[in-house]
BALUMKOL-285806 format. One record per residue (C-alpha): residue in one letter; x, y, z. Coordinates in pm, 1 decimal. Example, Ala and Ser with C-alpha at 12.3 -4.5 7.8 and 13.67 -1.06 7.14 Angstrom:
BALUMKOL-285806
+---+----------+----------+----------+
: r :        u :        v :        w :
+---+----------+----------+----------+
: A :   1230.0 :   -450.0 :    780.0 :
: S :   1367.0 :   -106.0 :    714.0 :
+---+----------+----------+----------+
***
This chain:
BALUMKOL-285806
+---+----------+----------+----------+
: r :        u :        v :        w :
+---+----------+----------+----------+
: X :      0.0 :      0.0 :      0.0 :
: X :    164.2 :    329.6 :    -91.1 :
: X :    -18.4 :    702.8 :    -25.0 :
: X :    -87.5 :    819.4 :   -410.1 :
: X :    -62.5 :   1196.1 :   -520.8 :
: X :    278.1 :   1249.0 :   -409.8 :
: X :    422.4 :   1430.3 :   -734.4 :
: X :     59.8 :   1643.3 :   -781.5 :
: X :     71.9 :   1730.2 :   -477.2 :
: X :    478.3 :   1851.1 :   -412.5 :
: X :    394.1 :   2188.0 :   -475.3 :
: X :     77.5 :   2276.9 :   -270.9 :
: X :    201.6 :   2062.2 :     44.6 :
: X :    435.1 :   2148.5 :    249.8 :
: X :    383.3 :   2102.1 :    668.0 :
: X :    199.9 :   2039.8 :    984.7 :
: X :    -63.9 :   2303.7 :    997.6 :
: X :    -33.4 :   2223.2 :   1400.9 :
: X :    380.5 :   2308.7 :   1401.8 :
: X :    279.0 :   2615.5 :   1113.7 :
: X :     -1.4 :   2743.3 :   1398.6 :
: X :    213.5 :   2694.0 :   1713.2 :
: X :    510.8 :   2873.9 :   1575.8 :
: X :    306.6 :   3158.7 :   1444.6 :
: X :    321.9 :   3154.5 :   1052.5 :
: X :     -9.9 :   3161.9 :    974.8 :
: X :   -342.7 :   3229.9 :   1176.3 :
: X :   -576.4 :   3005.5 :   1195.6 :
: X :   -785.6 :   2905.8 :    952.4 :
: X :   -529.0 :   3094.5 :    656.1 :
: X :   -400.0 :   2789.4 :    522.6 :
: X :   -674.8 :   2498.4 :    392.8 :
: X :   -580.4 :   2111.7 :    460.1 :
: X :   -510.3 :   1954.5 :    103.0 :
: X :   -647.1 :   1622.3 :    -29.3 :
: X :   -460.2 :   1300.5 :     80.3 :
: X :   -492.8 :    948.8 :     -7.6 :
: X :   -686.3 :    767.4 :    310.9 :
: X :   -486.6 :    413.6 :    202.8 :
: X :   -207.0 :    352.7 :    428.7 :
: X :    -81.1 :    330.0 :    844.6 :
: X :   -261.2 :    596.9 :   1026.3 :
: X :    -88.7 :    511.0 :   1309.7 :
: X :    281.0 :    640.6 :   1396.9 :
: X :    188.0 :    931.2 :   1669.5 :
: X :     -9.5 :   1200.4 :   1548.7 :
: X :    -58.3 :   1189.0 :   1163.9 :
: X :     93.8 :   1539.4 :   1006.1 :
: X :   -165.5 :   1761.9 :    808.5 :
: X :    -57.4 :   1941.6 :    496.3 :
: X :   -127.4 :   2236.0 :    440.1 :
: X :   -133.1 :   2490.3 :    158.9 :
: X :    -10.7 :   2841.1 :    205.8 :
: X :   -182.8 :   3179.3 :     74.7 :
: X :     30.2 :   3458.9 :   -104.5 :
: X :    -76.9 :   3662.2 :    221.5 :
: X :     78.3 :   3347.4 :    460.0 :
: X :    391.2 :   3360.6 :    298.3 :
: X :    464.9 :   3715.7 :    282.5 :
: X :    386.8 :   3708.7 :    634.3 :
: X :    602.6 :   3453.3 :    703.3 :
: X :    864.5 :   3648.6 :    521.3 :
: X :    881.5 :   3973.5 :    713.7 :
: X :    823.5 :   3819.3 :   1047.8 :
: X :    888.8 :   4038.8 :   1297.6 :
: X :   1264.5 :   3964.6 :   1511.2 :
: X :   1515.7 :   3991.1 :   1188.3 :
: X :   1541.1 :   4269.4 :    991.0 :
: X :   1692.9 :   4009.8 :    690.7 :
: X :   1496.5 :   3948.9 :    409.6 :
: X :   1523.9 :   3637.2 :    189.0 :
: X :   1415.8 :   3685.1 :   -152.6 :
: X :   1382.2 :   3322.0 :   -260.9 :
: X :   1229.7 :   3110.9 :    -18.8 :
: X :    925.0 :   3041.7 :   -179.6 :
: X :    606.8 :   2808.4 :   -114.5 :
: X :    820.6 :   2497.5 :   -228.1 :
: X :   1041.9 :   2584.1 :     58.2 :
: X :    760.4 :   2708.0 :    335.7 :
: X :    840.7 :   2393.5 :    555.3 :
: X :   1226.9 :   2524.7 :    613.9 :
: X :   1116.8 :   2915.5 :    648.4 :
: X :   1164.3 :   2929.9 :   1087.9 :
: X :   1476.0 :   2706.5 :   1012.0 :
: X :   1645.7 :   2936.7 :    701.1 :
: X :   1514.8 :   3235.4 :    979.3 :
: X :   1715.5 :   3119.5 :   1232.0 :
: X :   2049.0 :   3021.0 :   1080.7 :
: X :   2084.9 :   3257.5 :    824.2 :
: X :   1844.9 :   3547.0 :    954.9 :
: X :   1872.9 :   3533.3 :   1351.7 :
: X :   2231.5 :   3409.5 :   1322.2 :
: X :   2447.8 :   3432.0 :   1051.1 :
: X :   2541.9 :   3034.4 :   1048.2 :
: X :   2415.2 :   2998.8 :    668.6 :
: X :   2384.5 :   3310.0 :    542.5 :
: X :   2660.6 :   3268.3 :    260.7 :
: X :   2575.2 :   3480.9 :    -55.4 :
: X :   2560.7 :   3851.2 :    -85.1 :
: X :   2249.7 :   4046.5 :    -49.8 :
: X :   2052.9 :   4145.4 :   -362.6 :
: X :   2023.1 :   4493.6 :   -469.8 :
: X :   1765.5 :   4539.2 :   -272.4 :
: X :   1882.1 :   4441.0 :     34.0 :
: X :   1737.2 :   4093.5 :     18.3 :
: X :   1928.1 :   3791.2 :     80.7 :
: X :   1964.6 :   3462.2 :   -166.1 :
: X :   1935.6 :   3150.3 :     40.1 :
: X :   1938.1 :   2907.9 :   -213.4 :
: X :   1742.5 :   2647.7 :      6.1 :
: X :   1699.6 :   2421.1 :   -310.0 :
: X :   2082.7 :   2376.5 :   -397.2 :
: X :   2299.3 :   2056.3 :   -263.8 :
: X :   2475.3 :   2173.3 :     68.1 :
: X :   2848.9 :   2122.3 :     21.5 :
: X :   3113.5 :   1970.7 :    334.7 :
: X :   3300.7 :   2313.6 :    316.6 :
: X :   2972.3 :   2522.2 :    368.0 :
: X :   2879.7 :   2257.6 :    610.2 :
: X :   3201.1 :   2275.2 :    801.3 :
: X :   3169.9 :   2629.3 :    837.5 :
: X :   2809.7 :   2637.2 :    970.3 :
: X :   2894.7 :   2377.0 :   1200.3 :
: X :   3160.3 :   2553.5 :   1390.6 :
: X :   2955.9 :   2896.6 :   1391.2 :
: X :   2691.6 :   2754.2 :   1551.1 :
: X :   2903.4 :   2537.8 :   1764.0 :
: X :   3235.9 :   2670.3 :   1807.2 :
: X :   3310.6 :   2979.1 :   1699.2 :
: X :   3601.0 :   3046.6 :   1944.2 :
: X :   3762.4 :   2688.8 :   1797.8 :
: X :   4097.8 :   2653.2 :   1689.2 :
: X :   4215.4 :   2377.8 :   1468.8 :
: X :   4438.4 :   2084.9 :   1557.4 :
: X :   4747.3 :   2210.9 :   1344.2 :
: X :   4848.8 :   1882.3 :   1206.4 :
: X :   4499.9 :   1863.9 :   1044.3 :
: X :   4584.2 :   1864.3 :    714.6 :
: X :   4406.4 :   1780.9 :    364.4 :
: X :   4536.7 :   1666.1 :     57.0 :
: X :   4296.9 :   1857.7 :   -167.1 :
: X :   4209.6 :   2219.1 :     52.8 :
: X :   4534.9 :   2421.9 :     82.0 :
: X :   4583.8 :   2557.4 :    423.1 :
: X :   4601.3 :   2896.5 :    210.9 :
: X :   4205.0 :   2840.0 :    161.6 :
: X :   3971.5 :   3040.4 :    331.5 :
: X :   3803.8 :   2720.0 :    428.3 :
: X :   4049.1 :   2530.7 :    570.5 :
: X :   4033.9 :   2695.8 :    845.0 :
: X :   3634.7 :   2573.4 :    883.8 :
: X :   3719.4 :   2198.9 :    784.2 :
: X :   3983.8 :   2196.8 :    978.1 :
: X :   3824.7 :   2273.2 :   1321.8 :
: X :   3514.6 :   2034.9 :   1206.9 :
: X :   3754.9 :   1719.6 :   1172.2 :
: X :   3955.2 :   1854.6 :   1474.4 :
: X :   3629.5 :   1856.6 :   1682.4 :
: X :   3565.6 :   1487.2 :   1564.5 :
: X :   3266.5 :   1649.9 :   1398.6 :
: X :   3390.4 :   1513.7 :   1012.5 :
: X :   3564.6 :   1250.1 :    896.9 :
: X :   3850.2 :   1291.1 :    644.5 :
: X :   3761.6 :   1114.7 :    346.1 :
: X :   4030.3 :    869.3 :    185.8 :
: X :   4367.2 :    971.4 :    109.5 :
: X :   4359.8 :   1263.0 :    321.2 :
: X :   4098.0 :   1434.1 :    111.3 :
: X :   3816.3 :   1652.6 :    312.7 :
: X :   3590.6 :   1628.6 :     -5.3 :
: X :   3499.9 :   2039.9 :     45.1 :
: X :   3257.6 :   2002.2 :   -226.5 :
: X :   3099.5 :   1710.9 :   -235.1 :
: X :   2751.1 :   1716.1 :   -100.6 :
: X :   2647.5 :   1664.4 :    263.9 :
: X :   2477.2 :   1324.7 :    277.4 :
: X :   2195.6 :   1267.8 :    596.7 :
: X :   2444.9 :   1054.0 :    717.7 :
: X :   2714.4 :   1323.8 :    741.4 :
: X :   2493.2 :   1580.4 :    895.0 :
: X :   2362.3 :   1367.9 :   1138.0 :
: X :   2744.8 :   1265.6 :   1272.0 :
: X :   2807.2 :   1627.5 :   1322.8 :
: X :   2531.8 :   1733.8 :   1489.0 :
: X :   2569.5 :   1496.5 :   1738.4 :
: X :   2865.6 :   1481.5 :   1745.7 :
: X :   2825.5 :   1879.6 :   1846.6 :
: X :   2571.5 :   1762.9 :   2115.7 :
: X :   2806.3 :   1588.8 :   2346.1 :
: X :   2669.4 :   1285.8 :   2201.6 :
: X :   2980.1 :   1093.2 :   2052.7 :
: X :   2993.5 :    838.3 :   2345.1 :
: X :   2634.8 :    721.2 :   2343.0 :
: X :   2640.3 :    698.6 :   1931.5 :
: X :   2943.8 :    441.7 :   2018.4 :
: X :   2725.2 :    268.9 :   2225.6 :
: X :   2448.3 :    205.2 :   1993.7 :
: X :   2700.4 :    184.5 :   1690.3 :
: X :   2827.5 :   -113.4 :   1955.8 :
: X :   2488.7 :   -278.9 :   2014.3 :
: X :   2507.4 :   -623.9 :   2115.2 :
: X :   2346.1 :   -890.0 :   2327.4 :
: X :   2433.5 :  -1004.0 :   2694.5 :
: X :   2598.9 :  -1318.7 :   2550.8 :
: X :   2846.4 :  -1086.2 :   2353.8 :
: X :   2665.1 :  -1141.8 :   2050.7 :
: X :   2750.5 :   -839.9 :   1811.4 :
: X :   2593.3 :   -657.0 :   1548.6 :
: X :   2694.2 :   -546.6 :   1200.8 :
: X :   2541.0 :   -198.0 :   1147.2 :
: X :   2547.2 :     51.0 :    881.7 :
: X :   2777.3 :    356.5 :    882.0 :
: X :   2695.8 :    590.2 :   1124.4 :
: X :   2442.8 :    402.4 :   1289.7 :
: X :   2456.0 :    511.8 :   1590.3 :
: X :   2411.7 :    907.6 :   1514.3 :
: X :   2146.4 :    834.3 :   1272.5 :
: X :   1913.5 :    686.5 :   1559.6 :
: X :   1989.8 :    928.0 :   1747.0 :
: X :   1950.2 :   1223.4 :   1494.8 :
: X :   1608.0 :   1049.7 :   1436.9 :
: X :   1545.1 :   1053.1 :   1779.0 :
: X :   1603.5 :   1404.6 :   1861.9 :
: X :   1409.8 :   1533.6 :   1536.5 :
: X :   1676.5 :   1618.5 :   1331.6 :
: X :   1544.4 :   1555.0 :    996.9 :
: X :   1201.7 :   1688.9 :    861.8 :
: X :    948.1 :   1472.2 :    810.9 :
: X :    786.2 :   1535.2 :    451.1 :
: X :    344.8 :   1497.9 :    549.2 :
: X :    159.8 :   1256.8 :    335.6 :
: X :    188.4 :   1302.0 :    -26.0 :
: X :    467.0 :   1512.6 :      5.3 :
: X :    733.8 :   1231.0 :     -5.0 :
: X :    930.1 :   1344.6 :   -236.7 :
: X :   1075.6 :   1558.9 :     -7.3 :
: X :   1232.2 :   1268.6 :    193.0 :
: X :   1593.6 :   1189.7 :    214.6 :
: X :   1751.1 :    869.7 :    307.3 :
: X :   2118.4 :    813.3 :    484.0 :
: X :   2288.3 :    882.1 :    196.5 :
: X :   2066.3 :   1076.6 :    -16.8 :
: X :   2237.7 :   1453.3 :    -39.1 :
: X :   2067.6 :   1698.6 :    155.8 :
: X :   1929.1 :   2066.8 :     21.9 :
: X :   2025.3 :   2393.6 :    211.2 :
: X :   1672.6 :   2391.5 :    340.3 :
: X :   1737.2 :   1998.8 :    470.7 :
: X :   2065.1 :   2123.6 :    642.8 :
: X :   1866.4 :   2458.2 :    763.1 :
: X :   1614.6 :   2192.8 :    912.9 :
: X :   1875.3 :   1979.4 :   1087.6 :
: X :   2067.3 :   2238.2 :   1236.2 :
: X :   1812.0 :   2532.9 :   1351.5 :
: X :   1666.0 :   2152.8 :   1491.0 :
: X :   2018.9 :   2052.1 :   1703.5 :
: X :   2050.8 :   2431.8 :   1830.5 :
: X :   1664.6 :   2461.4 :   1980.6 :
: X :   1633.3 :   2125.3 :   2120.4 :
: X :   1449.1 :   2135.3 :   2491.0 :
: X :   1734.4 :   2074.2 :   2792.2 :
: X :   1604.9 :   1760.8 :   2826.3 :
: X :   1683.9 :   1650.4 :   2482.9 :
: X :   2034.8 :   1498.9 :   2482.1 :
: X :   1993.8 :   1381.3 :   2843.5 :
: X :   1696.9 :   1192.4 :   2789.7 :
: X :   1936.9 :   1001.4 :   2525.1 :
: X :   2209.8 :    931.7 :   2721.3 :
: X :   1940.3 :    787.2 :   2971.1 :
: X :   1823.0 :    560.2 :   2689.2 :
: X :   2140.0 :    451.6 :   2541.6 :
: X :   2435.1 :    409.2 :   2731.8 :
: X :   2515.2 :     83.2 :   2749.6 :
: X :   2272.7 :    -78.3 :   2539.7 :
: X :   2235.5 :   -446.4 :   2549.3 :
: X :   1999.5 :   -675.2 :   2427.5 :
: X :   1909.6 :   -955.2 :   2567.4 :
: X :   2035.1 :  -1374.0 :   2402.2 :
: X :   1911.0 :  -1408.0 :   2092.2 :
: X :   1862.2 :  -1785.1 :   1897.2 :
: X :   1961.2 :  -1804.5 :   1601.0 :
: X :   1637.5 :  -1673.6 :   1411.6 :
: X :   1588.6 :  -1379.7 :   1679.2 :
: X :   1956.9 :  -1292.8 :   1581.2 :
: X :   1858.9 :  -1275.8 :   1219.9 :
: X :   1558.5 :  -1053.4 :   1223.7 :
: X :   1731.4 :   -827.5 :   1438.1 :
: X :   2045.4 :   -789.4 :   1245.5 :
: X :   1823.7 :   -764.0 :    958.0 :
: X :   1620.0 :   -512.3 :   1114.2 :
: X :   1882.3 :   -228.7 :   1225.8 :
: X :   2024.2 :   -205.0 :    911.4 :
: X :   1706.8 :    -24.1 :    822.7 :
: X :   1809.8 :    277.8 :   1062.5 :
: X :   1787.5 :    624.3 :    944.4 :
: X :   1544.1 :    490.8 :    700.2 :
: X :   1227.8 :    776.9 :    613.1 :
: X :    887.9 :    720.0 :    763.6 :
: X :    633.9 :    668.1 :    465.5 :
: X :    267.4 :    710.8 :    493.7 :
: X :    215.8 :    326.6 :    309.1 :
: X :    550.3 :    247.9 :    332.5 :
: X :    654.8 :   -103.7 :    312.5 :
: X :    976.7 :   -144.9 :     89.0 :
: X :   1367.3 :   -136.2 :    196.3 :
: X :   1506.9 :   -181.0 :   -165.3 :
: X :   1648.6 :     57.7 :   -355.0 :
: X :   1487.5 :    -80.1 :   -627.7 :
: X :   1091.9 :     67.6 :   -674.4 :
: X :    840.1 :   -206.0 :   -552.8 :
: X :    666.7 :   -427.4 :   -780.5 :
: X :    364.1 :   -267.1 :   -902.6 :
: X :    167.7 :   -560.4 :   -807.6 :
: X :    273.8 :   -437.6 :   -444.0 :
: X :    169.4 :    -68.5 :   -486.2 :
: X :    482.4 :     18.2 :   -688.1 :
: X :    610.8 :    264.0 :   -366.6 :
: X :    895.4 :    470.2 :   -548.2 :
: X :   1166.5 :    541.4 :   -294.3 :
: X :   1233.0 :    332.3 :     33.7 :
: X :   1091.9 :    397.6 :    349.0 :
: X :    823.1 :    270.1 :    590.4 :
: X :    562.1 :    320.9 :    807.1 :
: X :    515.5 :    152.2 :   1139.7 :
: X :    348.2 :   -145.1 :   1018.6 :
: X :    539.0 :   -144.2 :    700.1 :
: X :    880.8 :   -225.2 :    914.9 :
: X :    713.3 :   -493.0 :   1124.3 :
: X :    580.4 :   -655.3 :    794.2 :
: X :    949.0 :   -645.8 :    645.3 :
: X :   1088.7 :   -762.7 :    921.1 :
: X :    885.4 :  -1046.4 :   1007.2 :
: X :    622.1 :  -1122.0 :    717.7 :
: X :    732.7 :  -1451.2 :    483.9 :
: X :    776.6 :  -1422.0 :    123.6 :
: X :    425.7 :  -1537.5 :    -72.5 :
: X :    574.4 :  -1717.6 :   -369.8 :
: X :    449.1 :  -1369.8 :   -604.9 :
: X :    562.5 :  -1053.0 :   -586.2 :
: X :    678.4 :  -1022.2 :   -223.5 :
: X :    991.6 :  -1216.8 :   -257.1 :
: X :   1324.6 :  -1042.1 :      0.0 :
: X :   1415.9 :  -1398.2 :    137.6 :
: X :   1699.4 :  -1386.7 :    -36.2 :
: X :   1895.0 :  -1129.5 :     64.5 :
: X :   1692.9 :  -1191.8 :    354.5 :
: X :   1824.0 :  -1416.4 :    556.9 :
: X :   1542.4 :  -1617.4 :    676.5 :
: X :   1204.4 :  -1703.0 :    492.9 :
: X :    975.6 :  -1505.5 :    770.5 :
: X :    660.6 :  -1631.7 :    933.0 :
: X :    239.0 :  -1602.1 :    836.3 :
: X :    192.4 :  -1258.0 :    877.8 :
: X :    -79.3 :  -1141.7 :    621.0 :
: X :   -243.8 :   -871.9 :    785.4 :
: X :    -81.8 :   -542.4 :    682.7 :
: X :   -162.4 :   -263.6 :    887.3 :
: X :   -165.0 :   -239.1 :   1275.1 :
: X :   -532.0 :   -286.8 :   1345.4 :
: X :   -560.6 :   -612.9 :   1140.6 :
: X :   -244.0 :   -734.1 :   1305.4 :
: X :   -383.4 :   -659.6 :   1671.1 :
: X :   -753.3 :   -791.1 :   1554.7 :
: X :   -599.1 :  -1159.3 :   1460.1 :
: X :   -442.3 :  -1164.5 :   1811.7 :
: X :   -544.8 :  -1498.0 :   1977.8 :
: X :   -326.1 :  -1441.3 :   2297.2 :
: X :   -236.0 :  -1117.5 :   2424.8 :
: X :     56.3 :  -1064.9 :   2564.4 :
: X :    140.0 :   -799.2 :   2887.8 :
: X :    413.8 :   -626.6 :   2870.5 :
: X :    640.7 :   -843.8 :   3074.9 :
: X :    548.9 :  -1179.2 :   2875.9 :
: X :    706.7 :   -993.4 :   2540.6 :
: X :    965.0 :  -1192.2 :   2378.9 :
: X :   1216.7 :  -1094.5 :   2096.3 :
: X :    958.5 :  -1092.8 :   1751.4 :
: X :    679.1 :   -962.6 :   1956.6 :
: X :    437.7 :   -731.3 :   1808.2 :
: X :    353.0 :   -453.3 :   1994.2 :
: X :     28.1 :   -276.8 :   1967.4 :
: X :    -71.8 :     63.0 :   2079.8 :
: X :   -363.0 :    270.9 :   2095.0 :
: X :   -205.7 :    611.4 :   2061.7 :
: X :   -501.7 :    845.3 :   2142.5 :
: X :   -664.5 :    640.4 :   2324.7 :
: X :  -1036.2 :    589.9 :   2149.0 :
: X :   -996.2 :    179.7 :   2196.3 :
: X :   -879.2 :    126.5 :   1861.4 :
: X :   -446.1 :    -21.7 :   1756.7 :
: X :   -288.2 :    248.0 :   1541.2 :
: X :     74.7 :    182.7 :   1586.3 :
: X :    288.8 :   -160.8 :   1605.9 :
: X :    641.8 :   -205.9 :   1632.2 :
: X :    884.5 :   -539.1 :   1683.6 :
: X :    972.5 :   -593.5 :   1999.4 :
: X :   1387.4 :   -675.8 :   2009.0 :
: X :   1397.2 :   -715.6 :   2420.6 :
: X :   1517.1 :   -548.6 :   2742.3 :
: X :   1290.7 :   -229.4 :   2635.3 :
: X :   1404.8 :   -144.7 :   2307.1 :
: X :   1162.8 :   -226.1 :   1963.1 :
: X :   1200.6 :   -170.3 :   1569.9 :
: X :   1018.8 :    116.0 :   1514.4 :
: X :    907.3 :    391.9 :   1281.5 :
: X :    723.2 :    653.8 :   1336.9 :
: X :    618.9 :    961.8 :   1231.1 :
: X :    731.5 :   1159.4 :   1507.7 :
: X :   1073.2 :   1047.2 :   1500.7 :
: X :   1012.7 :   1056.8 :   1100.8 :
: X :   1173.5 :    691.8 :   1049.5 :
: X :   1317.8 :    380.1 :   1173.2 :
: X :   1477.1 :    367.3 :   1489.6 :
: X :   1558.0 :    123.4 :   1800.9 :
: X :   1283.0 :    272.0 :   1997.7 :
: X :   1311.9 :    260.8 :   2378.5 :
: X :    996.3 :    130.7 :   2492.2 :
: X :   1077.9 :     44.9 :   2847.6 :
: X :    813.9 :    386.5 :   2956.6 :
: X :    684.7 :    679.6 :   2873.2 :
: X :    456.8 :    719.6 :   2576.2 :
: X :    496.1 :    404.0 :   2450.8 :
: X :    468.3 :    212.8 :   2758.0 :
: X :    176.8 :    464.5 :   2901.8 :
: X :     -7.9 :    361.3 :   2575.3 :
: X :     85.9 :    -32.1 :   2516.6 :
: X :   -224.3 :   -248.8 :   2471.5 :
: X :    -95.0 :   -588.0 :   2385.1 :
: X :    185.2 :   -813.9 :   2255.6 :
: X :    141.2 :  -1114.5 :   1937.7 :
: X :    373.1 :  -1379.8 :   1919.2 :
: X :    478.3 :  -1414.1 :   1575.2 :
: X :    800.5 :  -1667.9 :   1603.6 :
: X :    757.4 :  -1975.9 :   1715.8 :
: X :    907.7 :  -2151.5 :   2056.2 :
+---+----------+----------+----------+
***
């Protein structure tokens, strides 16, 4: 199942009219909710509205009061990053990088491919201005004569960026998802606990092989880091190593530099440390499977880890990503001798797991499980406002953690579980793997 209208409809929709309200863009009732396709997970947390901006909205929007800068090409395309481009290149001057316009407005160029040097150098603006390089940093393709040497130079001295191979910093090549999201955590004290997760394994001493920069990309998920395109707006989602826009990178940081104080406590909390408990030999398998889905974008529909597209006979979804039942079903589900066929490169076959969103999942539930009777390959089931009726499922992977994605994070994490939301909202666990 895949939400349908996404390319009509990447013009006109652009955000969560509840984030566009709160913040103070428009006034209510200024922008009107546009059409969505009702097939998919409605689940996830709160499902995000779109919305569609006036002329009047956005020139609001523009000359907000609290900066006297002007940016003369952030359009309706762009509305979703306008607070973010405000506050890094209009508040502070983190990303504002081209000169002003005759007349006095700024370019932002929110739709062009972020480059490591300009990255570099909004990184240690926002986050270390006072810096000083490491002075045997040195690069075998940015002379120390540059005027951004100076920027990439603090970033990898900082442990921020990684020098690429043979000494090359790569100053303009784009910024990947993947790249941002090791900085910015990286820049959030956060090193240590990404080594933790990066280091997952199980109390036997069972390890894990995980993608690059796993760890950071949980957490970036975690924290928010990455916008979340609404529902039929998809297009607008980026992967791990899909390059990122200005207005992505605008997103991510304005994101790491207003997070509550909570924020990057609450993770360490989480994190450090994390074990799992012994996994058999198929619980090892679906969890190893699993994780290397991280970082992954939460699709309204979504159901398909392949670069590939999916077979049409599927729903033909056009880019990965998933949505919460989507993950559970490619984690778990068995191939059906058609069109859904992953076992191989899976490496297991999968068990009977037809039902494809959360409510028909928890409805063919013939023994619940409580909380403390989950087992690795549990679903879980929640009821996440609390009118009686399973929108959200994730796989349970033991000692409090699950395989997750939701919208709120925006993709696919290792969810903690243990309390909080999820735990305050848990109905039920389904045994899927046998004894």
């Amino acid at each position: 199942m895949t939400p349908g209208g996404g390319s009509v409809l990447r013009r006109i929709v652009q955000t969560v009219l509840a984030l566009s309200l709160a913040s103070g863009w428009l006034t209510a009732g200024a922008p009107t909710a546009a059409a969505t396709s009702d097939i998919g997970e409605d689940g996830s947390g709160p499902r995000q509205l779109a919305v569609v901006y006036s002329a009047d909205a956005l020139s609001r929007m523009r000359t907000r009061a609290g900066t006297t800068i002007r940016f003369s090409d952030v359009g309706l395309e762009h509305a979703w990053a306008a607070t973010a481009i405000r506050h890094v290149a209009g508040t502070y001057a983190w990303m504002r990088d081209f000169p002003a316009d005759d007349d006095g407005s700024y370019p932002f160029k929110p739709a062009k491919i972020e480059t490591r040097k300009y990255f570099a150098r909004a990184m240690v603006k926002a986050f270390a201005a006072g810096a000083t390089a490491d002075p045997s940093v040195r690069f075998t393709d940015l002379d120390p004569s540059s005027p951004w040497h100076r920027w990439a130079a603090i970033a990898v001295t900082q442990g921020w960026m990684k020098v690429a191979a043979e000494g090359r910093f790569a100053p303009d090549e784009p910024v990947t998802m993947a790249t941002a999201h090791r900085g910015l955590i990286g820049a959030l004290g956060l090193r240590s606990t990404a080594s933790d997760l990066r280091e997952i394994h199980t109390a036997a001493g069972q390890t894990f092989r995980v993608p690059s920069n796993f760890g950071s990309l949980v957490l970036g998920l975690r924290l928010g880091l990455r916008y979340n395109a609404p529902t039929g707006s998809e297009d607008l989602d980026v992967g791990p190593t899909d390059p990122l826009s200005r207005a992505q990178v605008a997103y991510s940081l304005f994101r790491a530099t207003t997070l509550p104080a909570w924020g990057v406590p609450n993770m360490r909390t989480q994190y450090d440390g994390i074990e799992l408990p012994f996994l058999g030999p198929k619980r090892y398998d679906m969890v190893q499977w699993g994780i290397r889905y991280a970082g992954y974008p939460y699709v309204w529909g979504g159901e398909w880890g392949f670069d590939r597209p999916e077979p049409s006979a599927l729903g033909g979804q056009p880019r990965s990503g998933f949505d919460c039942s989507g993950i559970s079903w490619w984690i778990l589900r068995a191939d059906d001798g058609g069109s859904w066929d992953i076992a191989p490169p899976r490496p297991y076959a999968g068990w009977s797991l037809p039902q494809r969103t959360s409510a028909e999942m928890a409805r063919l539930t013939t023994n619940e499980l409580r909380y403390g009777r989950l087992e690795p390959g549990d679903l879980m089931f929640y009821d996440g406002n609390d009118d009686g009726v399973v929108d959200h499922v994730d796989t349970f992977i033991g000692n409090g953690f699950a395989l997750d994605s939701s919208s709120t994070p925006g993709g696919v994490t290792i969810m903690w579980v243990g309390d909080g939301w999820y735990r305050d909202h848990f109905v039920y666990g389904r045994r899927i793997l046998p004894a």
